[in-house]
C-alpha positions as CSV (number, residue, x, y, z in Angstrom):
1,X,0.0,0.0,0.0
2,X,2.9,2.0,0.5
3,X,4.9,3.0,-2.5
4,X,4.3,2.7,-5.8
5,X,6.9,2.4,-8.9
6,X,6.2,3.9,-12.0
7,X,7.6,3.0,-15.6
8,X,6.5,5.6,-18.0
9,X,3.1,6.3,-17.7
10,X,1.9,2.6,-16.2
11,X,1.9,1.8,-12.3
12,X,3.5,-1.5,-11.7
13,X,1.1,-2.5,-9.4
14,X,-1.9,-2.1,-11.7
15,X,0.2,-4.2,-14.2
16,X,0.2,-6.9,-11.9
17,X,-2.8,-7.2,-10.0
18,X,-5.5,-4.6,-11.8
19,X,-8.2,-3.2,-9.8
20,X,-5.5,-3.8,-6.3
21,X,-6.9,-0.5,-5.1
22,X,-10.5,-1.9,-5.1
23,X,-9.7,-5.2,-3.4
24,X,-7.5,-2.8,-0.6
25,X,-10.5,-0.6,-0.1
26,X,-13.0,-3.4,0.3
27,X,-10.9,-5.3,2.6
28,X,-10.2,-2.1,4.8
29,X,-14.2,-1.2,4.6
30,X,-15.4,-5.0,5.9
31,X,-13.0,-5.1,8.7
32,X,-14.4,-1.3,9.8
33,X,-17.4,-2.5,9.4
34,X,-17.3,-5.5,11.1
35,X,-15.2,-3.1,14.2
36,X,-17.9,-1.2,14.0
37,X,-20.8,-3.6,14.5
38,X,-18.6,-5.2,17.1
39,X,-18.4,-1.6,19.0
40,X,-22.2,-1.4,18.2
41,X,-23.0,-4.7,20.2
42,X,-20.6,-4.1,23.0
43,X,-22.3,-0.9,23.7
44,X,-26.4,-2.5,23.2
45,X,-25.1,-5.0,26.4
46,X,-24.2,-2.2,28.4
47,X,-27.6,-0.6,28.0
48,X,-29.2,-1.4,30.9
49,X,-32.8,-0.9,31.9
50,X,-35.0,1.8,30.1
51,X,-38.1,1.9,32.4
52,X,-39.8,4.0,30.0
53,X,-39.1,1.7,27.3
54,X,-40.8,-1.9,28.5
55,X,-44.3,-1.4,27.2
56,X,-42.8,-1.3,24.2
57,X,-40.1,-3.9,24.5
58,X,-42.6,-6.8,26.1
59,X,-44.9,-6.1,23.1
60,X,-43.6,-7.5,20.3
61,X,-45.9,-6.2,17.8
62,X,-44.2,-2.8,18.7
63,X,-41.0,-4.1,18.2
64,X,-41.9,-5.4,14.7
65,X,-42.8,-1.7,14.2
66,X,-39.6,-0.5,15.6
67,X,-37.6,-3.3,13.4
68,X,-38.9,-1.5,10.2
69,X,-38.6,1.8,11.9
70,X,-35.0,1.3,12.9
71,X,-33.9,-0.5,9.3
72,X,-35.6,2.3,7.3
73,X,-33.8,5.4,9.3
74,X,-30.7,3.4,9.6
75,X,-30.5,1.7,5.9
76,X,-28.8,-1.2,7.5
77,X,-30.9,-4.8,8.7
78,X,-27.4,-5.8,9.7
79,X,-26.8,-2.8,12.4
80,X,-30.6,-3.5,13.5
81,X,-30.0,-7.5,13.9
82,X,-26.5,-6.5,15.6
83,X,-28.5,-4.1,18.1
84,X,-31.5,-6.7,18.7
85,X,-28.9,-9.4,19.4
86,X,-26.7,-7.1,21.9
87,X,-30.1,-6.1,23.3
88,X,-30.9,-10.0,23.8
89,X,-27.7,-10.5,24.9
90,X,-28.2,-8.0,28.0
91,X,-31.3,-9.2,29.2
92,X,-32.9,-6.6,28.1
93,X,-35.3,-7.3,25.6
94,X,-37.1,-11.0,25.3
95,X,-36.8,-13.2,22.9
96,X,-40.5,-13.3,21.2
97,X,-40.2,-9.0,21.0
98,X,-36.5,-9.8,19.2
99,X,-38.0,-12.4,17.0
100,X,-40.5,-9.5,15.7
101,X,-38.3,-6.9,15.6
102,X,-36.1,-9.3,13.3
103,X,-38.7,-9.8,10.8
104,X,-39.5,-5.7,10.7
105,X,-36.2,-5.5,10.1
106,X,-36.7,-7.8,7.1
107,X,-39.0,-5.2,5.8
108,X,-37.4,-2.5,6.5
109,X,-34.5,-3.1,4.5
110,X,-36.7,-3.3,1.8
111,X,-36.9,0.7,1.7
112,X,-33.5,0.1,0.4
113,X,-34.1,-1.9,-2.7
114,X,-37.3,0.9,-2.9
115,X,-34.7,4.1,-2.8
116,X,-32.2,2.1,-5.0
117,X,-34.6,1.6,-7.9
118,X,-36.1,5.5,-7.4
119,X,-31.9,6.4,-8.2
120,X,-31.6,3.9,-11.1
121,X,-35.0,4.8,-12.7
122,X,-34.4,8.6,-12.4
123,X,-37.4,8.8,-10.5
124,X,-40.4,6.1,-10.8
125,X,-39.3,2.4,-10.7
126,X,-40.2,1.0,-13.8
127,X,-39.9,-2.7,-15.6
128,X,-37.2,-4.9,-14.2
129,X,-36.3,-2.5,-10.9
130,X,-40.3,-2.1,-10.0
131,X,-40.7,-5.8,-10.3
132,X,-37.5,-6.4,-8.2
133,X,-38.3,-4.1,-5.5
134,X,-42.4,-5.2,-5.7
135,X,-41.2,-8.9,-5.1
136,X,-38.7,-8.6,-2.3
137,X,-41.3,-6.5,-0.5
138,X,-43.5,-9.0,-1.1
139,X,-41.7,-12.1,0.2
140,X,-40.8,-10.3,3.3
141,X,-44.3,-9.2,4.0
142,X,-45.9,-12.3,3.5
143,X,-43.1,-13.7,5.4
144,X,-43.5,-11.5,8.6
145,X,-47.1,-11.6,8.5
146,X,-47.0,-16.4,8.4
147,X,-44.7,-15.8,11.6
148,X,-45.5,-12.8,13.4
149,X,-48.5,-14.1,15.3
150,X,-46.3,-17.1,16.4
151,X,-43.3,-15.4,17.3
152,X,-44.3,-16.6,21.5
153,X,-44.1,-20.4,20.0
154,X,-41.0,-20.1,17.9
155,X,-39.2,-18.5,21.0
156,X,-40.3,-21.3,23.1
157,X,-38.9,-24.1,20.1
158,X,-35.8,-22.2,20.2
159,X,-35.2,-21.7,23.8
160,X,-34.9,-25.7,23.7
161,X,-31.7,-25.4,21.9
């Protein structure tokens, strides 16, 4: 990463390995990421108890609408499921509430594939990014709706293990 020789007008290391920049810089951005979301975690344990907070926590409904909430203002189902599992973690949410707040998040990230195909239609999705976007909504939604009334029973199954 340091130096870099140059014949003429050609790098070396672009005559070797082409796009080496792009492989650096992906690298580098995963690991920060993954730092990150480690930091991120670390931090949801520590929480503690927010009295204020547990009508909405022991309700999982609410938390399904807080898993969209969360994924749509944070454009990131990975830094929701990180904060949901640190929140688990600490004791402070339970697991039927972190089951729902999973499957919002599965529909909030959705709003991504939604403000992608706004940018790459220049404004209305149309054709090939409208059906995209209209089917991964779709699958998500009829997902979380099969589950969501069961989330109490699929925490007690997984408790087992």
């Amino acid at each position: 990463m340091g130096l870099l020789f140059f014949i003429g007008e050609k790098k070396v290391l672009d005559t070797l390995w082409p796009q080496s920049g792009t492989h650096i810089k992906i690298i580098l951005g995963l690991v920060v990421f993954y730092v990150g979301l480690k930091m991120f975690a670390g931090g949801m344990k520590a929480l503690g108890s927010v009295e204020q907070l547990e009508p909405f926590i022991g309700n999982p409904y609410w938390m399904f609408v807080g898993g969209i909430l969360c994924t749509l203002l944070w454009q990131s189902s990975s830094l929701s499921t990180t904060a949901i599992v640190g929140l688990v973690a600490s004791g402070f949410l339970p697991l039927p509430s972190a089951i729902a707040a999973i499957l919002g998040a599965n529909i909030g990230t959705t709003g991504t594939i939604w403000l992608a195909s706004f940018f790459v239609s220049n404004g209305i999705p149309v054709g090939p990014t409208k059906q995209i976007a209209i089917i991964h909504t779709g699958a998500n939604m009829f997902m979380a709706m099969c589950l969501l009334p069961w989330v109490h029973h699929i925490a007690r199954f997984i408790s087992k293990f």
